[in-house]
C-alpha positions, 0 to 999 in steps of 0.5 A, spaced: 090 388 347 095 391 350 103 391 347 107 388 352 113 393 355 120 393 352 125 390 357 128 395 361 134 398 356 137 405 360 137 405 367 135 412 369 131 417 364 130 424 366 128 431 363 128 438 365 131 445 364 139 445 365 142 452 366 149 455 363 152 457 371 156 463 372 160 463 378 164 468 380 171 464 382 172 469 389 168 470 395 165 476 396 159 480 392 158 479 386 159 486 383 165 487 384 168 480 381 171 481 375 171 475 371 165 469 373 166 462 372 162 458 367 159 451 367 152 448 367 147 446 372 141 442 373 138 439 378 135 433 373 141 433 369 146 433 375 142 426 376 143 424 370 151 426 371 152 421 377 148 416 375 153 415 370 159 417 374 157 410 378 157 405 372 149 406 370 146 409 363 143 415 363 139 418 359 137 427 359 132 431 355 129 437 355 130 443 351 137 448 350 137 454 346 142 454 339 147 459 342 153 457 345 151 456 353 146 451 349 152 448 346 155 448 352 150 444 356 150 438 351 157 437 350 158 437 357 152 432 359 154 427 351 163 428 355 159 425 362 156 420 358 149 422 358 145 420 352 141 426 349 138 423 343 131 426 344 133 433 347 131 439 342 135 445 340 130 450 340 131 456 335 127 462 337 129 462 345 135 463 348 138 458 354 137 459 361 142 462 366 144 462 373 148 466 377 151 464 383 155 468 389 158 466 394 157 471 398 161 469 404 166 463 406 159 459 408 153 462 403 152 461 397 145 464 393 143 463 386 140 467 382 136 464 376 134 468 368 130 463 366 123 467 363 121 465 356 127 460 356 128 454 351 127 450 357 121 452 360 119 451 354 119 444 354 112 440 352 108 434 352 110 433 344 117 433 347 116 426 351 119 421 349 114 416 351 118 410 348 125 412 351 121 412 359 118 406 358 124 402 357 127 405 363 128 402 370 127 409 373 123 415 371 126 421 376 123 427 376 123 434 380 118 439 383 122 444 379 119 442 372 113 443 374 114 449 377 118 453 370 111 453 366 104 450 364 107 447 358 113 443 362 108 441 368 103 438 362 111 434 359 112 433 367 105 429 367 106 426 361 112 423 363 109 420 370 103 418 367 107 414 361 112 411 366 106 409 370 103 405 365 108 401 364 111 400 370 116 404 370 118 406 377 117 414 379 123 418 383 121 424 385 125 429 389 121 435 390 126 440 389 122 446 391 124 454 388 120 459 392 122 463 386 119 460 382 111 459 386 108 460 392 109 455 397 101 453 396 102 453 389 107 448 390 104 445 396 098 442 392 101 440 386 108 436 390 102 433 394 098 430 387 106 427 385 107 424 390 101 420 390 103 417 384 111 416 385 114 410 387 121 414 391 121 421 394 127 425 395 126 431 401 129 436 405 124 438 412 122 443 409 118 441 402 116 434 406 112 439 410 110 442 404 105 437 402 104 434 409 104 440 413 100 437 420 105 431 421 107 434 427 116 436 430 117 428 430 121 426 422 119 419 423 112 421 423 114 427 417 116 421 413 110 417 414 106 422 412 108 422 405 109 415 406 102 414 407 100 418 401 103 413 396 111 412 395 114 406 398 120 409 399 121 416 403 128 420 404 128 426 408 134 430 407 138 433 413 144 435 410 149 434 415 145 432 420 144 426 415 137 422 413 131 419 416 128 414 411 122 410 411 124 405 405 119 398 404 116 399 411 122 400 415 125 406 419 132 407 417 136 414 421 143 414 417 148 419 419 152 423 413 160 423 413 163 429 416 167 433 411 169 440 410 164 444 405 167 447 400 159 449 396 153 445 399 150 446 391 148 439 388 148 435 395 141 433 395 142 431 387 148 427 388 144 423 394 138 422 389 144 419 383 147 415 389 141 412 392 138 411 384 144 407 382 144 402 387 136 402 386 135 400 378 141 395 381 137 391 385 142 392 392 138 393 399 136 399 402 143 399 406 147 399 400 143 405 397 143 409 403 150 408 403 152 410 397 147 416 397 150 419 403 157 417 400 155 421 393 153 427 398 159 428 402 163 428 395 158 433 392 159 438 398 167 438 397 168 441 391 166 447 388 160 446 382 153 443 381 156 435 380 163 436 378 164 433 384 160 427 383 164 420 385 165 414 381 165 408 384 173 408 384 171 413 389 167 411 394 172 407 398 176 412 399 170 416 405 172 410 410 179 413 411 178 418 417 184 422 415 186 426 409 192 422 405 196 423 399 194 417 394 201 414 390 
């Protein structure tokens, strides 16, 4: 007989590899900066962020070296909020870094060290399975399955138990060409979105997956639709996002904002949509606070800094800059 699934206890479970970030703080190639900005960055653990930021619980897992960068991250996401219970301190491997350059006022590239890490390192017997059955959302990325054999095994893992307890799966497909080819990548993303509940993408990794669907977005999202997930967000930056949500076509514009660091934009739409999601609110609401969340990510310099709270939100319907006393 099969045990019952424990009501729902966390809003959003997520795991993965989060990164020490250093940045260099002015423009301009990195060689000749002489002191770099550190922070943390993650795709998953941004998530995570701006769940919490909005009201929810979140809850990250994954694997940090026994170093400072590794320390770094966890006192971070524990200030943030997030619950760490179930993260593993590894010994015998060292915390991943990213670099990243703005190499001009409107171009940033980031640059990974990520070989060998504590987070690639991630496994199956890292998987929390009773933690991702209480979940209301299980969300994952394409970048775990990419980082090592082991963490795509965790990544299957995860998605299988969540599955099995009916546990929503988001996926944003988050693709890295650093990290494998786009065929690798193709077929893998393809057989994780047969088995989600949620897809986040940008045009370019839809087409990945579905690569025959044609110039039109609404038959791109229909494409991936039509592969299993209810829920389909093709991400366009500013240009906004074409949705394919419970059967219906949704076009929705983003808010016109000045970009200061475009990084962590699509994790910030995922958090804002998954926050109204695991609270039950209709596709509208979610869209709105996805493309909310968005806009506030670009606007300031980091990877989630600029992640809004719900306090927040109400200020975007200004169309001018004010001073608030």
């Amino acid at each position: 007989m099969t045990e019952p699934s424990p009501s729902p206890s966390i809003d959003l479970v997520t795991f993965g590899e989060t990164m020490a970030r250093l940045e260099n703080p002015v423009v301009g190639p990195m060689r000749h900066a002489r002191a770099l900005d550190l922070g943390v960055g993650g795709a998953e653990s941004n998530v995570a962020i701006g769940m919490c930021r909005l009201g929810g619980t979140a809850a990250w897992f994954g694997r940090v070296g026994d170093d400072e960068f590794g320390r770094l991250i966890t006192t971070v996401l524990a200030g943030e909020g997030v619950r760490l219970d179930h993260t593993v301190v590894d010994r015998s491997a060292p915390t991943a870094l990213l670099f990243k350059e703005r190499r001009s006022g409107t171009l940033t590239r980031v640059q990974y060290y990520r070989k060998g890490s504590a987070g690639s390192r991630l496994d199956p017997s890292d998987v929390p399975h009773d933690l991702v059955r209480s979940a209301r959302v299980l969300h994952v990325t394409g970048i775990t399955a990419a980082i090592s054999a082991t963490a795509r095994q965790a990544l299957d893992d995860a998605v299988e138990t969540a599955r099995d307890a009916g546990v929503p799966v988001s996926l944003d497909l988050n693709y890295r060409q650093a990290l494998w080819t786009p065929t690798e990548a193709g077929d893998c993303l393809r057989k994780l979105v047969k088995r989600a509940d949620l897809v986040f993408a940008t045009e370019q990794e839809a087409r990945l997956v579905v690569p025959d669907s044609g110039d039109d977005l609404a038959a791109l999202a229909a494409s991936l639709g039509a592969l299993g997930p209810r829920d389909v967000l093709v991400k366009r930056g500013a240009a906004g996002v074409v949705a394919l949500c419970e059967g219906d076509l949704v076009v929705q514009p983003a808010h016109r904002v000045p970009v200061i660091d475009p990084v962590g934009a699509g994790d910030a739409f995922a958090a804002g949509y998954l926050a109204e999601f695991v609270r039950g609110r209709p596709v509208a609401d979610r869209l709105d606070t996805a493309t909310a969340a968005g806009a506030y990510a670009v606007t300031v310099r980091g990877d989630w800094e600029g992640l809004p709270s719900r306090a927040d939100l109400d200020l975007l319907k200004s169309a001018e800059d004010t001073v608030s006393r």
